[in-house]
N, C-alpha and C positions, 0 to 999 in steps of 0.2 A: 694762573697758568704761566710757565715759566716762558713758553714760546713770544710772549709779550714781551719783555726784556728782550729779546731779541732781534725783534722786528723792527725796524726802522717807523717814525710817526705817521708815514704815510699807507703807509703796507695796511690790509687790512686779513684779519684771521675767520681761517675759514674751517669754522669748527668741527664739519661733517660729522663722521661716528665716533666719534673721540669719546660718547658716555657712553660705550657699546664696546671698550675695546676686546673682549674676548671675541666680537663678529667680525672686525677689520681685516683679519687676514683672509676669511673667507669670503667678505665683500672686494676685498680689492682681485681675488681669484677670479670671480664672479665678473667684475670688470673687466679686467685682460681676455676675459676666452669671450666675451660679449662684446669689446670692442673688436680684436680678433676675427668671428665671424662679421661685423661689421664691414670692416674694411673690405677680407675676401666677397664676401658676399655680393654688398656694393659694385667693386671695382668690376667683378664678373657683369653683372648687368649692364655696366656702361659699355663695357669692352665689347660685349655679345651684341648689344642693343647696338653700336656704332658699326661693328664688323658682318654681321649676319645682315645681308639686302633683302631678306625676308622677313624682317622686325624693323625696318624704315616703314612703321605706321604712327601714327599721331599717341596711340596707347604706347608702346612704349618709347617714343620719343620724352612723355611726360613721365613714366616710369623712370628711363635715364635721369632725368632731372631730379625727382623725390629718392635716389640712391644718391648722385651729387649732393644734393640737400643735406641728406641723413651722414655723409662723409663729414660734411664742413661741422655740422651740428657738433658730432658727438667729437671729434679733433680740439674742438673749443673747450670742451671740458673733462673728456678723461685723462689728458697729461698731466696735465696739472693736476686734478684728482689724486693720481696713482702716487706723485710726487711727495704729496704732502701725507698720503698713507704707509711709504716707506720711509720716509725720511721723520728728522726730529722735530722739522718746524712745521706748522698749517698755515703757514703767511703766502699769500700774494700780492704783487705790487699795486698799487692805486693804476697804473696806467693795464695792467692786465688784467686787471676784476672790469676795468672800464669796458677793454674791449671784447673781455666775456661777456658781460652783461649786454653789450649792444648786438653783438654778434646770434647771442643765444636766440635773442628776444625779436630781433629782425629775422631767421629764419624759423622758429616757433608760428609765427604769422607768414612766413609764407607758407610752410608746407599747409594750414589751415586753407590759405587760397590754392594751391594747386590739387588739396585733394578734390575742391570744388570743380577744379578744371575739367579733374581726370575724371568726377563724376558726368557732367555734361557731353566727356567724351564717350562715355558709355552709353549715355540714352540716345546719342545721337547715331550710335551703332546699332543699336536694339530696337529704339523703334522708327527710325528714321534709315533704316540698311539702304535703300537705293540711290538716298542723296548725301550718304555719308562724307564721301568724296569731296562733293560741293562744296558740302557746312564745314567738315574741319579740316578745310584749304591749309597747305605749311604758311603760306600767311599768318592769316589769324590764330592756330597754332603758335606761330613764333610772338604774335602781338600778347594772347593772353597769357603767356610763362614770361613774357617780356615786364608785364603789367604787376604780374604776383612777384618777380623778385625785385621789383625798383618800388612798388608804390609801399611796401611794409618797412622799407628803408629809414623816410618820413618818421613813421610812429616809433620807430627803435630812437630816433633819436630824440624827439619829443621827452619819450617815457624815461628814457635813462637818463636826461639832461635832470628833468623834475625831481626825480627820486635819488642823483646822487648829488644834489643840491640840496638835499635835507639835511639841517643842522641835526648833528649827531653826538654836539655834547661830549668828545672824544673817546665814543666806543666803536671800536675797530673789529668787535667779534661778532662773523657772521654765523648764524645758528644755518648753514646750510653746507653740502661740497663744491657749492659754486656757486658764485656771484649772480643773484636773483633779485626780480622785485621785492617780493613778498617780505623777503626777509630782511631786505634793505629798510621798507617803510616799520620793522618791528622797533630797530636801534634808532631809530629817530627819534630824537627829542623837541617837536614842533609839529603841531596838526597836518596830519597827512591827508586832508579831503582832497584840496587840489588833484593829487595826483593820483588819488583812488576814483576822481571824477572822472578824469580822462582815463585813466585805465577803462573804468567801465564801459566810456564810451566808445572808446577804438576796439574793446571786447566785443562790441554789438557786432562793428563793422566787421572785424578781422577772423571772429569765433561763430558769433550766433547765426551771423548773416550766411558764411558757405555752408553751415551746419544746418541751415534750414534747407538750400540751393542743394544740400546733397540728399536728403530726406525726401524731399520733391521727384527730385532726376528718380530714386530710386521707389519711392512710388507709382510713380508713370512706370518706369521697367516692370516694375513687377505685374502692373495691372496689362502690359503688354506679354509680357511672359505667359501668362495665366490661359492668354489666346492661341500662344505656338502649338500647334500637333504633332512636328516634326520633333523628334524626341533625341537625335541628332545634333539639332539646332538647340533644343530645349538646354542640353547639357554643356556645349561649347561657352554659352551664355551663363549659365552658373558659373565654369568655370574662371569667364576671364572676372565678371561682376564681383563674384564669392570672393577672389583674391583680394579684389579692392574694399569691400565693405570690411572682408578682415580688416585689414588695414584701417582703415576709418574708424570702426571699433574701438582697437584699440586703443591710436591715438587720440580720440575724444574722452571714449570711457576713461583713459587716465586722468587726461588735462581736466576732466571737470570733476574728478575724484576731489582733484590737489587745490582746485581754486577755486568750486564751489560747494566743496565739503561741511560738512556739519561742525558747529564750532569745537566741540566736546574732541575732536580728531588729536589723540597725541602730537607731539614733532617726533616722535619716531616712526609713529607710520606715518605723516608728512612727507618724512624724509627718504621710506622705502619707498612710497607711490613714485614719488621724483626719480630715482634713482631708475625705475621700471620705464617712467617715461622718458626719458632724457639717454638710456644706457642701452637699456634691454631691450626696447622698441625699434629703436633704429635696427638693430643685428638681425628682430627675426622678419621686419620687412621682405628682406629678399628671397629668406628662407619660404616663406607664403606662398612670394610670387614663382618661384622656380618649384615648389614642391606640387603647387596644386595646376601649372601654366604648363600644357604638353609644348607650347610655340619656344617657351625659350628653355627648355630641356633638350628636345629638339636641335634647337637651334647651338646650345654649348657642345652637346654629341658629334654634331656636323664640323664644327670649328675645331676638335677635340681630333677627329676622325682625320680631317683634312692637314692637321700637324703632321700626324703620324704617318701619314700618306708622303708628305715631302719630307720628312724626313728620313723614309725607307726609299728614295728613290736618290 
């Protein structure tokens, strides 16, 4: 590949769809209108969630947060993405895959931890309504989003220290659109247990462990649901819970698609699952939560209303 000659020795190549290139223009489309809603999507929730004094509740105070999240996440990687699908070269700098890779890999594990948050906020609403208050105090609130975006800090840099400390023998092609483990430990020319050990074990901690705490939370709901007669109450309850399990849904059904998938799995659909998760997940997050949430449709109508009110006056 001639982009190799080009790159300076430390630059590493980020191969993305390059054996695909009749899809590239319609992947990188796909990108733009998916970051796109992203951004809008996003930035409205924060904006609503901060502005409307009728959404200063702990659900979406943590909502705010997994739109922040999904901002930083998907910023880290589709620039550069789009960059290298328009342009003639696929290089990024050794110091920008760096701070990709640590970046990515650090919020991938917290939104893991905060969707656990957001679940325990839920059952604490559901079946715990009278002491809701009590339990998720803006204190503890602020301690547990305090806790999921500092304690996953630690492991990003663990993992990424290990794995780009792999002799690599001087292969600089990465077989993905962005700086990743996975595909880092492929170009390695040196046993990669080490760091497929600790991967596995901060896996336990950071993936299996909320994804049981959420499975839980949501089994108590539902075995509490099951009790409500107020039909009212039955549906408000789907509604905020249904937006969140979408959510979780998705982001796990992907992640465990791509990383504990069957071996026989092509790298091109490797590389679409990635692409769903990491692109197209974040964009329709908000879309979920504003399509199926009457509180913050509501609430952007009111905001929306009250423009047009000062500005007619």
């Amino acid at each position: 590949m001639d982009v190799n000659n080009e790159s300076s020795g430390t630059d590493f190549i980020l191969l993305g769809f390059s054996d695909r290139p009749q899809l590239e223009r319609i992947i990188s489309l796909v990108v733009v209108i998916s970051y796109l809603v992203t951004l809008l999507g996003n930035s409205t929730i924060i904006l609503v969630s901060h502005l409307d004094a009728q959404l200063h509740t702990p659900m979406y105070f943590f909502l705010s947060n997994l739109s922040l999240l999904d901002l930083c996440y998907t910023t880290t990687i589709v620039p550069q993405m789009l960059v290298n699908l328009w342009g003639p070269k696929r290089s990024i700098t050794y110091g920008g895959c760096v701070l990709q890779f640590f970046i990515a890999l650090d919020l991938g594990a917290t939104e893991c931890l905060l969707l656990a948050v957001m679940a325990y906020d839920r059952y604490a609403a559901v079946c715990q309504p009278l002491h809701y208050t009590v339990i998720m105090h803006p204190q503890l609130c602020h301690r547990m989003l305090l806790a999921a975006w500092l304690t996953t800090a630690g492991c990003a840099v663990l993992v990424s220290t290990l794995t780009l400390r792999l002799p690599r023998c001087g292969h600089r092609e990465v077989d993905n659109f962005f700086c990743e483990m996975p595909a880092f430990v492929k170009i390695a020319c040196a046993s990669s247990k080490v760091v497929e050990t600790v991967v596995f074990s901060l896996g336990v901690i950071y993936f299996l462990v909320p994804l049981s705490l959420i499975i839980i939370s949501y089994g108590i709901i539902i075995r509490a649901v099951t009790r409500i007669k107020s039909a009212g109450r039955w549906r408000k309850i789907l509604n905020t819970c249904g937006s969140h399990l979408t959510v979780v849904t998705l982001f796990y059904g992907t992640a465990i698609s791509i990383y504990m998938k069957p071996q026989n799995n092509s790298k091109s659909q490797e590389k679409f699952l990635t692409l769903f998760y990491t692109i197209i997940t974040p964009g329709l997050n908000p879309l979920i939560y504003t399509l199926r949430n009457k509180d913050v449709k509501s609430a952007v109508k009111r905001l929306l209303f009250a423009k047009k009110c000062s500005a007619g006056s």
